[in-house]
C-alpha positions as CSV (number, residue, x, y, z in Angstrom):
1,X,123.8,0.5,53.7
2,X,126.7,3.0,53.4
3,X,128.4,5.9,56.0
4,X,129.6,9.1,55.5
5,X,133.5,8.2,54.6
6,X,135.8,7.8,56.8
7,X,138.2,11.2,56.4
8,X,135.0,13.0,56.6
9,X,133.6,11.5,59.5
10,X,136.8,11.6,61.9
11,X,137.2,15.0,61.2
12,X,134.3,15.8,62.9
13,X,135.1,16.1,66.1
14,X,138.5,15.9,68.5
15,X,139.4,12.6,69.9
16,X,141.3,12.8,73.2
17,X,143.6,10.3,74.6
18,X,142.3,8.8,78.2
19,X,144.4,9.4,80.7
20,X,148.3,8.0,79.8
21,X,146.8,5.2,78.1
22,X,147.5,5.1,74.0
23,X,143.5,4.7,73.5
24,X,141.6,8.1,72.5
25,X,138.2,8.7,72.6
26,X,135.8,11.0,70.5
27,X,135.2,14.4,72.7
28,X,131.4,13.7,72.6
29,X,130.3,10.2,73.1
30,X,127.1,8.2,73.3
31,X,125.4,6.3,76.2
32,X,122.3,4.3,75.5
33,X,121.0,4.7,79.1
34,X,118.1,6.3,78.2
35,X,116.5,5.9,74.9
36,X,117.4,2.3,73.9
37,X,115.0,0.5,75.7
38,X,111.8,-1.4,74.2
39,X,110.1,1.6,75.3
40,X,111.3,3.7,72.2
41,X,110.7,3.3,68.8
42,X,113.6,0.6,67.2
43,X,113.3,2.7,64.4
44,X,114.5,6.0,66.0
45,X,117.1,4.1,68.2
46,X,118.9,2.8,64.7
47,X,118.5,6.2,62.9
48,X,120.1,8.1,66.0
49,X,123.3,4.8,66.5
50,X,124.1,5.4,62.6
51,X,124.0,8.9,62.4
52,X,126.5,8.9,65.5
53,X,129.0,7.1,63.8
54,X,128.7,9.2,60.7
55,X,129.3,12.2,62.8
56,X,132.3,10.9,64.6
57,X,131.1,9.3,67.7
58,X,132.9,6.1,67.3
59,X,132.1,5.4,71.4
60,X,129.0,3.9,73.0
61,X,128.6,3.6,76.4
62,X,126.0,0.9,77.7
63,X,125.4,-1.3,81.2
64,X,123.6,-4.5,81.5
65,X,120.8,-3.0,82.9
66,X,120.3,0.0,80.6
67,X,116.2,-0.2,79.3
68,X,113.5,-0.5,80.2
69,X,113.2,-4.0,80.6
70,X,117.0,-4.7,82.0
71,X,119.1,-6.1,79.1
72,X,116.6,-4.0,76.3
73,X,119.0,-1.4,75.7
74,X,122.2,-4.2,74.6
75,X,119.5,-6.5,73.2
76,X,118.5,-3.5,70.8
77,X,122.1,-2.2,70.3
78,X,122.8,-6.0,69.7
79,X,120.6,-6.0,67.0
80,X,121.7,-2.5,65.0
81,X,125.6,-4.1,65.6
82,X,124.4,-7.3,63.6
83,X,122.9,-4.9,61.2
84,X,125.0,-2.3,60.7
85,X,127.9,-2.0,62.3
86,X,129.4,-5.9,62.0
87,X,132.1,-4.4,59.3
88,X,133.0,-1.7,61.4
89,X,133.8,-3.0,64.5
90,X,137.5,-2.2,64.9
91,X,136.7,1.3,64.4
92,X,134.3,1.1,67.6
93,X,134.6,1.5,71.6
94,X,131.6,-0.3,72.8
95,X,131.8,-0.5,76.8
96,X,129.3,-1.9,79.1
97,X,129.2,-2.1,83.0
98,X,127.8,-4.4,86.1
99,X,127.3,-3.3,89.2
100,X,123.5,-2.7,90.0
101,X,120.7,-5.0,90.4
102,X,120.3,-6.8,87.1
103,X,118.6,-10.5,88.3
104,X,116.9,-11.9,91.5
105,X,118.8,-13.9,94.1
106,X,122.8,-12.9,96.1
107,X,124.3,-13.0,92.6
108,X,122.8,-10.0,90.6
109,X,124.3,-7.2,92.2
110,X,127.3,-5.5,93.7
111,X,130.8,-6.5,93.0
112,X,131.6,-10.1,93.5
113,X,133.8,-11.8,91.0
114,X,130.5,-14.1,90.5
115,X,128.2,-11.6,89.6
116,X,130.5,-9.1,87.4
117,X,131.8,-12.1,85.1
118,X,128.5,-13.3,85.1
119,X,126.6,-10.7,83.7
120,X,129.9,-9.6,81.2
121,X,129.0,-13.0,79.6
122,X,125.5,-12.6,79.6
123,X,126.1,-8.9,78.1
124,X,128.3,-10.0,75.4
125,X,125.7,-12.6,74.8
126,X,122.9,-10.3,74.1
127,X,125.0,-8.0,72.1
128,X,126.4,-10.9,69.9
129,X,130.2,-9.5,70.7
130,X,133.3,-11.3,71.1
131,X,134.4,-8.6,73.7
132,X,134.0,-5.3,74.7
133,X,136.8,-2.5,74.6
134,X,136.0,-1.4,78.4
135,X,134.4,-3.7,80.7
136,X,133.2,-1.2,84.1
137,X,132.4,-1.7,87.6
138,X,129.5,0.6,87.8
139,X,129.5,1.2,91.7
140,X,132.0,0.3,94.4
141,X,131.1,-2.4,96.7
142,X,130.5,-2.1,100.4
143,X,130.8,-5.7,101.2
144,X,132.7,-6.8,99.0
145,X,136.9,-6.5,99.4
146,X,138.2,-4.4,96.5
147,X,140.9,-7.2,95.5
148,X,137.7,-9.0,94.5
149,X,136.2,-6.5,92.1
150,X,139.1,-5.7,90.7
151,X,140.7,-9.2,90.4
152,X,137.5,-9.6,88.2
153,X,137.9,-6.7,85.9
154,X,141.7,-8.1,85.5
155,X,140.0,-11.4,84.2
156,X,137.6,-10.2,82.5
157,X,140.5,-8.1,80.5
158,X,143.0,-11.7,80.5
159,X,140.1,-13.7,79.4
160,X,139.7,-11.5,76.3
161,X,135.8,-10.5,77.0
162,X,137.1,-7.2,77.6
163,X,140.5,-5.3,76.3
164,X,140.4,-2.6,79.3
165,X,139.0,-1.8,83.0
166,X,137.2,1.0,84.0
167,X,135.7,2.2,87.2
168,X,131.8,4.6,87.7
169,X,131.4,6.3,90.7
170,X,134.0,5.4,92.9
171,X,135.3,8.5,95.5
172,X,138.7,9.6,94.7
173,X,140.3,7.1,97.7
174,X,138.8,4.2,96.1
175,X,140.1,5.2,92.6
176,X,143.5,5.5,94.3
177,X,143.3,2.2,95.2
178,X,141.5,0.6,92.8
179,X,144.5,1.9,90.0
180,X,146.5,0.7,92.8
181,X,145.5,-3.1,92.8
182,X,144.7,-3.1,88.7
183,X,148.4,-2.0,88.3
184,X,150.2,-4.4,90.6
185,X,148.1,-6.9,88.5
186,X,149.5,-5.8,85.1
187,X,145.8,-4.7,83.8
188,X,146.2,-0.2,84.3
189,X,142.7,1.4,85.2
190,X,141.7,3.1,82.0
191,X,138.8,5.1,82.7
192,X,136.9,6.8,85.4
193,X,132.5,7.1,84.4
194,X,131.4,10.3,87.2
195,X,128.4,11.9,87.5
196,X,129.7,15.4,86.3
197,X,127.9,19.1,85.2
198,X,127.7,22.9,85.8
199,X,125.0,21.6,89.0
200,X,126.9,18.9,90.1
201,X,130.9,19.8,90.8
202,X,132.0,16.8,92.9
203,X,134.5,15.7,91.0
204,X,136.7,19.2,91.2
205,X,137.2,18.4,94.8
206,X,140.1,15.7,94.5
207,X,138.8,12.8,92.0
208,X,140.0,15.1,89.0
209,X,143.2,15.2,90.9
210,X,143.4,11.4,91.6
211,X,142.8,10.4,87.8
212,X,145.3,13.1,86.3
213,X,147.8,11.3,89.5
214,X,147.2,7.8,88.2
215,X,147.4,8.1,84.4
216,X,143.4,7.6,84.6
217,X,140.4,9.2,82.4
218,X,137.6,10.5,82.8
219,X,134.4,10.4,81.1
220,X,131.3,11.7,82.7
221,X,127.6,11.0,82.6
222,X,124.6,13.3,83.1
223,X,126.7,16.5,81.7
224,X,123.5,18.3,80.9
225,X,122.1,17.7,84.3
226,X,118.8,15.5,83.2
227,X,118.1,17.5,81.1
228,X,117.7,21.2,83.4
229,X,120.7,22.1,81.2
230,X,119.0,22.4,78.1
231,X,116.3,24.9,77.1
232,X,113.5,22.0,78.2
233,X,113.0,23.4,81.0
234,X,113.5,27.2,80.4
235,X,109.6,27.5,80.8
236,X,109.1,25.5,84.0
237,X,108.1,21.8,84.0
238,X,106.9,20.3,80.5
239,X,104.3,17.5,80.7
240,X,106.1,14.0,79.3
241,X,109.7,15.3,80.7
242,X,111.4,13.5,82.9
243,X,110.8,16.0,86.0
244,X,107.3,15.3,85.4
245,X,107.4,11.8,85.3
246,X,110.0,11.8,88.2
247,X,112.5,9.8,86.1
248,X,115.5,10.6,87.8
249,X,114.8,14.5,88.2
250,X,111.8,15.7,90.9
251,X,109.3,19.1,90.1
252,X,110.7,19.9,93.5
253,X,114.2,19.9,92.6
254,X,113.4,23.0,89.8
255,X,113.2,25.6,92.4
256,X,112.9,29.2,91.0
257,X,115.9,29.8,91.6
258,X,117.4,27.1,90.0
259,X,115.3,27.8,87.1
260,X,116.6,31.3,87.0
261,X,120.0,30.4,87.0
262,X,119.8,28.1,84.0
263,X,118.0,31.2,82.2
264,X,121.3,33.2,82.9
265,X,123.0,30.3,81.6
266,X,121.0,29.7,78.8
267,X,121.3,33.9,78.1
268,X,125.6,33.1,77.9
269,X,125.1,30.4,75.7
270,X,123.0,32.3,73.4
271,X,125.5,35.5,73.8
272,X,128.5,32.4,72.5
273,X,126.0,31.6,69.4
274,X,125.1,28.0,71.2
275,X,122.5,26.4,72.8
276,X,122.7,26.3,76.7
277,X,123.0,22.2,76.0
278,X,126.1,23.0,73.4
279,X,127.4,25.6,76.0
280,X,127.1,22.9,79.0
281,X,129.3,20.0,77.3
282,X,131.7,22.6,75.9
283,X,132.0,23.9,79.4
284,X,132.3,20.1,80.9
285,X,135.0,19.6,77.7
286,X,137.4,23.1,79.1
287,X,139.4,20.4,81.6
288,X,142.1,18.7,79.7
289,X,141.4,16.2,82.3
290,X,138.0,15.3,81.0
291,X,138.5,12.6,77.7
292,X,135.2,12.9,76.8
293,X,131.3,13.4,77.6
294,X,128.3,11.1,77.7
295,X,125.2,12.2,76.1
296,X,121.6,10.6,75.3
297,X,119.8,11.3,72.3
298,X,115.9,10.7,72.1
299,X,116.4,11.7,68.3
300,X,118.4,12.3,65.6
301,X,118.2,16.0,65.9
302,X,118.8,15.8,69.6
303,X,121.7,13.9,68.6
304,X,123.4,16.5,65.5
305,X,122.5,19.5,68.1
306,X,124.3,17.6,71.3
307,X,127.4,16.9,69.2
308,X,127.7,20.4,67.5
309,X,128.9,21.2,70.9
310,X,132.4,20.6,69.3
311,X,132.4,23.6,66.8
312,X,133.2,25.6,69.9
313,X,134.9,24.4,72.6
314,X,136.7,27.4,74.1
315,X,135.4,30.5,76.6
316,X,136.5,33.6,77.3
317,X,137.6,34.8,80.9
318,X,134.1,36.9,80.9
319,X,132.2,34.0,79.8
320,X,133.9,31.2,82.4
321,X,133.5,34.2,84.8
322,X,129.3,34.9,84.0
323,X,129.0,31.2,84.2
324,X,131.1,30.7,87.7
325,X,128.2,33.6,89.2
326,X,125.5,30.8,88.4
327,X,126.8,27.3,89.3
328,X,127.7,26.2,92.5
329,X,131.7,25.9,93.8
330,X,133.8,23.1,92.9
331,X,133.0,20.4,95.5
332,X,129.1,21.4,95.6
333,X,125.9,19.9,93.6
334,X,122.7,21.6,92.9
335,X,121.1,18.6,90.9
């Protein structure tokens, strides 16, 4: 099966370099969260990984618990990688993560060196990979001293399952020290995963700040907000969306007024000549700070639309200005 060539399909998109490190990632990647499970059509899930990679996204984001069942999702991507994408794997970022519950017992959660190098093998295993270019811990720990989780990320990078360390939701004092400990032991943090949209500002009030200190990227998840920034929900709550099926969004989190806030968004998209999802990751994109953006595709159009996004990347001080009147301040979340 053949690709688009390779000087068209690099030119299809910026790549931006995370943090100080000398690796760069495409502005618009693709995380298999959603969508990759063995509750979508295999079909569909193949169509949507090889038209990525034909258009430039030459990152995908995935966790060992990404389905539905747990596993599914790298099982799946496992399978399209044997098919596909074997010859192309030095021109690929594949990345997975441990941290939630994965498997029964003390051992399948959290942080402890046991678990995370546990389930790296296990996800290298159902992906059929020699290693993974970032290896995450996809929560921080509680319980479990810090030295620990990252003493495992700097093994899993040493042992050669994975060739850099990233961090997901950590608060801007844990990413402080978590680059602190990584550096002292010779593997640099390379990565930060957030939660991060017009809705949800969190990370404007210090964790940007931290990663630009520390040399560290950034690359969010959920840009679009669930979905509510997209024209999905323009009309209220559709019957098979994720709000009604209570998939990580609730009906009762669409208040009207929400809902007519996205419609002034979705009005300053259309005014820009983009959709209100285009105008969300381009808006996401405007901090130098930000490497790059995680979206889900449930098709191949979804996927073509998402990543056109690119063809315009900057605002006007009127358009940052009509957006800032309908988003909450840096700090605050909506969704």
């Amino acid at each position: 099966m053949s690709y688009t060539a390779a000087s068209d399909r690099y030119g299809r998109q910026p790549y931006n370099r995370s943090g100080r490190s000398g690796l760069r990632l495409p502005a618009v990647s693709l995380g298999l969260w959603h969508n990759f499970g063995d509750d979508k059509p295999f079909d569909t899930q193949r169509a949507t990984l090889r038209r990525a990679f034909d258009l430039g996204v030459t990152h995908f984001d995935l966790a060992n618990n990404y389905g539905p069942p747990y596993g599914s999702a790298e099982a799946n991507f496992g399978l399209i990688f044997a098919q596909d994408f074997r010859p192309y794997r030095d021109e690929l970022i594949i990345s997975t993560k441990a941290g939630y519950d994965m498997w029964p017992g003390p051992y399948g959660e959290w942080g402890s060196r046991k678990y995370l190098l546990a389930s790296l093998d296990q996800s290298l295993s159902r992906m059929g990979l020699d290693y993974v270019d970032i290896f995450y811990s996809h929560r921080p720990d509680p319980d479990t001293p810090l030295e620990e989780t990252m003493g495992a990320l700097d093994t899993a990078v040493r042992s050669g399952r994975a060739l850099y360390a990233g961090i997901s939701n950590y608060t801007p004092e844990q990413t402080r020290e978590a680059a602190r400990i990584l550096r002292e032991m010779g593997t640099p943090l390379l990565i930060h995963q957030p939660r991060y949209s017009m809705l949800d500002r969190w990370v404007e009030d210090g964790l940007l700040d931290t990663l630009e200190a520390e040399g560290v990227g950034c690359i969010p998840f959920s840009p679009l907000a669930q979905g509510v920034l997209t024209d999905r929900y323009l009309g209220g709550v559709p019957e098979g969306s994720r709000a009604s099926q209570e998939r990580f969004l609730r009906p009762s989190q669409l208040t009207d007024e929400l809902l007519q806030r996205v419609r002034a968004l979705n009005d300053v998209a259309a005014a820009r000549g983009q959709s209100l999802a285009q105008m969300a990751l381009a808006w996401a994109l405007r901090d130098r700070r930000i490497t790059s953006v995680l979206i889900g595709a449930s098709s191949v159009r979804q996927l073509e639309d998402n990543i056109a996004a690119v063809d315009r990347l900057d605002f006007s001080a009127d358009e940052l200005a009509a957006i800032e009147k309908e988003i909450p301040q840096p700090g605050e979340r909506i969704v």
